[in-house]
DRENDO-1510 file (C-alpha; in Angstrom, 1 decimal, always signed):
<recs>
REC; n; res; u; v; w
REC; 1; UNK; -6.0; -110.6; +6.3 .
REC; 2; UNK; -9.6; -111.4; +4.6 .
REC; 3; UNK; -10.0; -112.3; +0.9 .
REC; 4; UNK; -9.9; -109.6; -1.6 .
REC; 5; UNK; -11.1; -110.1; -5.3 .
REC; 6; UNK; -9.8; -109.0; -8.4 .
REC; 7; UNK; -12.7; -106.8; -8.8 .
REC; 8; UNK; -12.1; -105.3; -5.4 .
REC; 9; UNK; -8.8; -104.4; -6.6 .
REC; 10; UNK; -9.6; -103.2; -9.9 .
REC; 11; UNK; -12.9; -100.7; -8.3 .
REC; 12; UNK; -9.5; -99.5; -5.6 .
REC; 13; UNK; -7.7; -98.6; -9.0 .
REC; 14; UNK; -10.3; -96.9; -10.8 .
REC; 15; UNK; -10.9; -95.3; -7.3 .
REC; 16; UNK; -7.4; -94.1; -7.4 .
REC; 17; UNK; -7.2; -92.7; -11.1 .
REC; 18; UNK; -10.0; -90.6; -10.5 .
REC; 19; UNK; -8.0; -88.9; -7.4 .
REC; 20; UNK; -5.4; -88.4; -9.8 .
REC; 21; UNK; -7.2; -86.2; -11.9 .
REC; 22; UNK; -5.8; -82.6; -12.0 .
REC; 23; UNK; -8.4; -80.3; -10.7 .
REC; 24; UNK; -9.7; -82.7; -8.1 .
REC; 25; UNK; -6.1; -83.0; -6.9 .
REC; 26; UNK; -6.4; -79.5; -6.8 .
REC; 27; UNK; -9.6; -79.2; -4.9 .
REC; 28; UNK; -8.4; -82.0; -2.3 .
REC; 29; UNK; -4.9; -80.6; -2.0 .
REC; 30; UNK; -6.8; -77.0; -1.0 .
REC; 31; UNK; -9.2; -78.8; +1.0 .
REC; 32; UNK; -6.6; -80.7; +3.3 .
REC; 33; UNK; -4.6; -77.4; +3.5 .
REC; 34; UNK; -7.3; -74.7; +4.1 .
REC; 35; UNK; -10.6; -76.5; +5.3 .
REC; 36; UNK; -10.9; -75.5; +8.7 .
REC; 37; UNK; -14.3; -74.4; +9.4 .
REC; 38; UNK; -15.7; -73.4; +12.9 .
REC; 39; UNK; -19.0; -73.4; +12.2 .
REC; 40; UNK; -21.6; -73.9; +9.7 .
REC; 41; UNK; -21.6; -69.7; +9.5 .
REC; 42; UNK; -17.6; -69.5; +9.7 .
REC; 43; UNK; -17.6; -71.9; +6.6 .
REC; 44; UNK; -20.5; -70.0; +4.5 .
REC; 45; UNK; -18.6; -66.8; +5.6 .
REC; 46; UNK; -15.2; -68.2; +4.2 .
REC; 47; UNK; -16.4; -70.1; +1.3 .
REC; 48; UNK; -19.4; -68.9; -0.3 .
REC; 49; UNK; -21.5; -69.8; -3.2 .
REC; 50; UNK; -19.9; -69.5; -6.6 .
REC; 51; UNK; -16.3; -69.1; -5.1 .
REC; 52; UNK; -14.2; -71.8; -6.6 .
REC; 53; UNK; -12.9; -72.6; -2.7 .
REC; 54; UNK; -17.0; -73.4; -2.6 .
REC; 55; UNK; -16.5; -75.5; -5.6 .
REC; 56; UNK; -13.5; -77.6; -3.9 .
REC; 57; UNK; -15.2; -78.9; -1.2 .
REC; 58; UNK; -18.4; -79.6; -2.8 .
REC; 59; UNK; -16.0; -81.8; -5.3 .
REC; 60; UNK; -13.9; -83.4; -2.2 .
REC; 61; UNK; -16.8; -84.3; -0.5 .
REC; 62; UNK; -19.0; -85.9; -3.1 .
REC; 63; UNK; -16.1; -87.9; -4.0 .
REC; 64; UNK; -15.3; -89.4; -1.1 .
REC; 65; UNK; -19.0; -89.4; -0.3 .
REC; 66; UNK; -19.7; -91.9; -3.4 .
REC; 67; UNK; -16.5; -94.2; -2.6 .
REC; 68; UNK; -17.8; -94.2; +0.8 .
REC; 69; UNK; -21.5; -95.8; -0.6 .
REC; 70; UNK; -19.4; -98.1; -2.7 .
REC; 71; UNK; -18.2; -99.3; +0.6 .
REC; 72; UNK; -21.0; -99.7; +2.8 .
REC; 73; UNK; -22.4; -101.8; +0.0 .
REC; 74; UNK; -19.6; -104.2; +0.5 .
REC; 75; UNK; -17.9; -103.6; -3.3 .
REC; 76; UNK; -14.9; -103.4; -2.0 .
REC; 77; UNK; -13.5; -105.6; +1.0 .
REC; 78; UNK; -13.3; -103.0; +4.5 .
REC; 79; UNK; -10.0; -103.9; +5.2 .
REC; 80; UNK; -8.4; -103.1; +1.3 .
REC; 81; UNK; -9.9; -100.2; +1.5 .
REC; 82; UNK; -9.2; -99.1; +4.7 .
REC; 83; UNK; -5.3; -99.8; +4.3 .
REC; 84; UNK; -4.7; -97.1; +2.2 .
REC; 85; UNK; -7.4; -94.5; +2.2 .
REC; 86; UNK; -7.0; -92.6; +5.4 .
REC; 87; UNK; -7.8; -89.1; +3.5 .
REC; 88; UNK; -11.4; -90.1; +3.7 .
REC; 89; UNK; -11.3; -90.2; +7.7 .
REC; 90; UNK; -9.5; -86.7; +7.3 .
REC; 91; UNK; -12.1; -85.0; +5.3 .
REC; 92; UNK; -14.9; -86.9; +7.9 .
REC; 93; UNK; -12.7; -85.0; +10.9 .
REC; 94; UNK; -13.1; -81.8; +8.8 .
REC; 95; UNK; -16.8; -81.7; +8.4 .
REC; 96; UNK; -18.4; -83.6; +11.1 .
REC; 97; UNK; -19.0; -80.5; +13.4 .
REC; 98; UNK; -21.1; -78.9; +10.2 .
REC; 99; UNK; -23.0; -81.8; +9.3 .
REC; 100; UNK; -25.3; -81.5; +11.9 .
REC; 101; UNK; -26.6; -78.6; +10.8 .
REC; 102; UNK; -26.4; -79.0; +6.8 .
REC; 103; UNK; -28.4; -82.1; +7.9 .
REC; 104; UNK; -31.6; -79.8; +9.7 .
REC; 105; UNK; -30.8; -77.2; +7.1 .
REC; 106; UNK; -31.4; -79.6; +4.3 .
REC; 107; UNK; -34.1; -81.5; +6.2 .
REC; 108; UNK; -32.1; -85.0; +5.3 .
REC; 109; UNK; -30.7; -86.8; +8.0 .
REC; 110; UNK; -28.9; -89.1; +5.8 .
REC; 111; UNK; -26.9; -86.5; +4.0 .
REC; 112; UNK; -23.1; -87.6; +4.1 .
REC; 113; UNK; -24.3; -90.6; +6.2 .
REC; 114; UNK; -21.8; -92.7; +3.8 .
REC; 115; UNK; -18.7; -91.0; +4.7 .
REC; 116; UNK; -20.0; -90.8; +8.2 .
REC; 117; UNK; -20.7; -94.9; +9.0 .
REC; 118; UNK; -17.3; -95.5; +6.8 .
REC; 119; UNK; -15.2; -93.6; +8.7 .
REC; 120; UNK; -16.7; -95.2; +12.1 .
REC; 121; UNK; -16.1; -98.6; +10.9 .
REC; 122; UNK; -12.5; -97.0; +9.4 .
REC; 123; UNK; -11.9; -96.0; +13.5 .
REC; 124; UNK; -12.7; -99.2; +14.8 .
REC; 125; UNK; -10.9; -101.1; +12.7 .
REC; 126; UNK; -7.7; -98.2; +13.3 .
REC; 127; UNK; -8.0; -98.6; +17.0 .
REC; 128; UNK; -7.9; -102.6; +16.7 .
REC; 129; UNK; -4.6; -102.9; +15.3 .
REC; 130; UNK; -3.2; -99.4; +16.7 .
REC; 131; UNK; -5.9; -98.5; +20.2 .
REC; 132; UNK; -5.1; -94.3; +20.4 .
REC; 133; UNK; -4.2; -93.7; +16.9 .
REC; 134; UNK; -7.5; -92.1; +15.9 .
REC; 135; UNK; -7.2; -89.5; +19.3 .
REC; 136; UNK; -3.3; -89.0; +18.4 .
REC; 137; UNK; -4.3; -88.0; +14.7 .
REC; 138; UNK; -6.6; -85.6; +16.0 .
REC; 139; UNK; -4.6; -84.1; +18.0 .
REC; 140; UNK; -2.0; -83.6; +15.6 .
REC; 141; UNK; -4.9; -82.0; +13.1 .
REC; 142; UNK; -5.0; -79.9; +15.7 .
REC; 143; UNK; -1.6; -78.7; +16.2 .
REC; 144; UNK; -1.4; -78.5; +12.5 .
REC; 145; UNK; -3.9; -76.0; +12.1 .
REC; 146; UNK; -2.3; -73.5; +15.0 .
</recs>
């Protein structure tokens, strides 16, 4: 186990209180449950602009987007963070298929490039201590969704 500071821990607390607050509970606890989007069309089709499905993952997404640049700028210690923060890989799983195309729509390929280098540093470090975990989670996403 590497070194964690105090501040490490205190940022992973602050991190957590602001999961605990009510509506983005809301918008994460409808985005685990009902974001299952095909495509980039499938999910404008399903959750438009101005709808308040719309509104959850934009807030889901931008959360776990900022943690994840907290992150990659080595605030808080890999390891710490990666022991109990596994939603962040599930929301990743969720949108990686779209971002492709958000990133030519928007003409930024860096947009959700946080979450995206996170989670691939999140896998690595998953398939070190448990090698097929990451393939048997999907799978089971998978199942989940049938």
């Amino acid at each position: 186990m590497s070194q964690v500071t105090y501040e490490e821990v205190n940022l992973m607390l602050k991190l957590y209180e602001m999961r605990r607050e009510p509506r983005l509970r809301q918008a994460r606890a409808w985005f685990l449950e009902h974001f299952h989007p095909t495509s980039p069309e499938d999910m404008v089709q399903k959750f438009p602009q101005g709808g308040e499905e719309n509104t959850f993952i934009r807030m889901v997404i931008s959360y776990w987007d900022m943690v994840a640049s907290i992150v990659n700028r080595g605030l808080i210690n890999d390891e710490l963070f990666f022991e109990s923060n596994g939603e962040i890989w599930v929301v990743w799983d969720r949108m990686r298929s779209i971002v492709p195309t958000w990133r030519s729509a928007f003409k930024n390929q860096q947009l959700f490039f946080n979450i995206e280098e996170t989670c691939k540093r999140l896998e690595a470090w998953r398939e070190k201590r448990a090698p097929g975990a990451t393939s048997a989670m999907r799978q089971m996403m998978q199942q989940s969704k049938m």
